[in-house]
N, C-alpha and C positions, 0 to 999 in steps of 0.2 A: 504494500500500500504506500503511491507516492505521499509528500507532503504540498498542500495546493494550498494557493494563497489567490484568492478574490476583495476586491472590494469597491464599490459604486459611490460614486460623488456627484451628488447634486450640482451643478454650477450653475443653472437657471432654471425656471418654471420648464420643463418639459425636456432639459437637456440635462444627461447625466453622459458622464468620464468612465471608464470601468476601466479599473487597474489589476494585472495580475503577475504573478513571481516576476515575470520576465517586460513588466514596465504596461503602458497604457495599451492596452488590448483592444478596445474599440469606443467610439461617441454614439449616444444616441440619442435621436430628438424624437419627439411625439410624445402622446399620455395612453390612458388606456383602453383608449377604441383603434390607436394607430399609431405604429412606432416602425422608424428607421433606423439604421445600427451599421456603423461604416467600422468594421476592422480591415484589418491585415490581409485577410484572404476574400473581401470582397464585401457587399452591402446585401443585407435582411430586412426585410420588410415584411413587418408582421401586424393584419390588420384582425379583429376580433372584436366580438362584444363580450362588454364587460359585462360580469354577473354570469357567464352562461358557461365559460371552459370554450366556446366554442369561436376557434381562431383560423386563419390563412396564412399559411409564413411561405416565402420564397427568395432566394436566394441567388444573387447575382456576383458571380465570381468576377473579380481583376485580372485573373490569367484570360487570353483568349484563344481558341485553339484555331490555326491557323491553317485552314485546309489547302491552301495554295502554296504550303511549305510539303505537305504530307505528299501530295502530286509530286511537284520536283522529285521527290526520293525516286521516286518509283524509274525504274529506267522506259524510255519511251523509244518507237524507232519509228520509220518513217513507213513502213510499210505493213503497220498495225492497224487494219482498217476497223476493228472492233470496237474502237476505244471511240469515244463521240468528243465532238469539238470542245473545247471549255469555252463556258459561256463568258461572255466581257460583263457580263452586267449582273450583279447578286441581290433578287427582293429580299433585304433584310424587316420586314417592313411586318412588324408585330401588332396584332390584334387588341383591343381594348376587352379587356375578357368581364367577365358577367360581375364580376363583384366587383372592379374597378369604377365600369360605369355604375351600378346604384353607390358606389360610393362617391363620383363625382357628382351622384343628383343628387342625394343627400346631403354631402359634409362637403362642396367645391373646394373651399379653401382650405383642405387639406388633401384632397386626392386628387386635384389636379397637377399639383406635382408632380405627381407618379409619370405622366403623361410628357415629361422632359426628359426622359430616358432614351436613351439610344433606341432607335428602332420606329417609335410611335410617329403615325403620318401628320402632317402639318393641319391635316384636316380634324381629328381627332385630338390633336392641340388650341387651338382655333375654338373647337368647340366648347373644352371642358372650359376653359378663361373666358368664354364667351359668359357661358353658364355661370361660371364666379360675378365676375363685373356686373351681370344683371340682378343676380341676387343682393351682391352689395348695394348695387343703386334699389331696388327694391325697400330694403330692410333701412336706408336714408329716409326714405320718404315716408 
């Protein structure tokens, strides 16, 4: 049984430090319907209602795996008609998934963020800020 050392520090309403044996380990911002957590090995995002045990976490690594290195390796010849062209252009272009949007139409000003991630289309951007800015101007007047 190793010896582990944990411990979490407030530093403002909704942002906590978490330190362990081997120095600050990750920041996290949000409370407890929605929280993001950026360590070392990449960002979590865990969204949940409170009172219930019942959450959503996923997990976006910092390494990125590089499929146009894994090609190279491979040896290629010139008269390998099996192999199909590679394509010049890659839809990396990620779906707004079912609990992101009711969380952008419920809580905008906190899950619209989510939506400045790599991947999400300009449209799907556009929207969720749309949806924020009119709720704030709504909730002005």
């Amino acid at each position: 049984m190793g010896l582990n050392f944990r411990k979490s520090f407030k530093i403002a309403p909704g942002v906590r430090l978490n330190v362990g044996k081997k120095g600050i380990s990750s920041v996290s911002v949000g409370g407890k319907g929605a929280r993001m957590s950026v360590g070392k090995k990449g960002t979590r995002t865990t969204v949940g209602i409170p009172g219930t045990g019942l959450s959503y976490s996923s997990h976006q690594s910092f390494k990125k795996t590089n499929k146009s290195q894994e090609q190279r390796e491979q040896p290629q010849t010139l008269f390998n008609n099996d192999m199909p062209l590679p394509l010049s252009y890659q839809n990396d272009s990620r779906e707004v998934s079912i609990l992101l949007g009711l969380g952008i139409f419920f809580l905008p000003y906190i899950f619209s963020w989510f939506t400045l991630r790599q991947g999400h289309t300009t449209l799907a951007r556009v929207i969720s800020f749309g949806w924020m800015i009119l709720l704030i101007l709504m909730m002005k007047s």
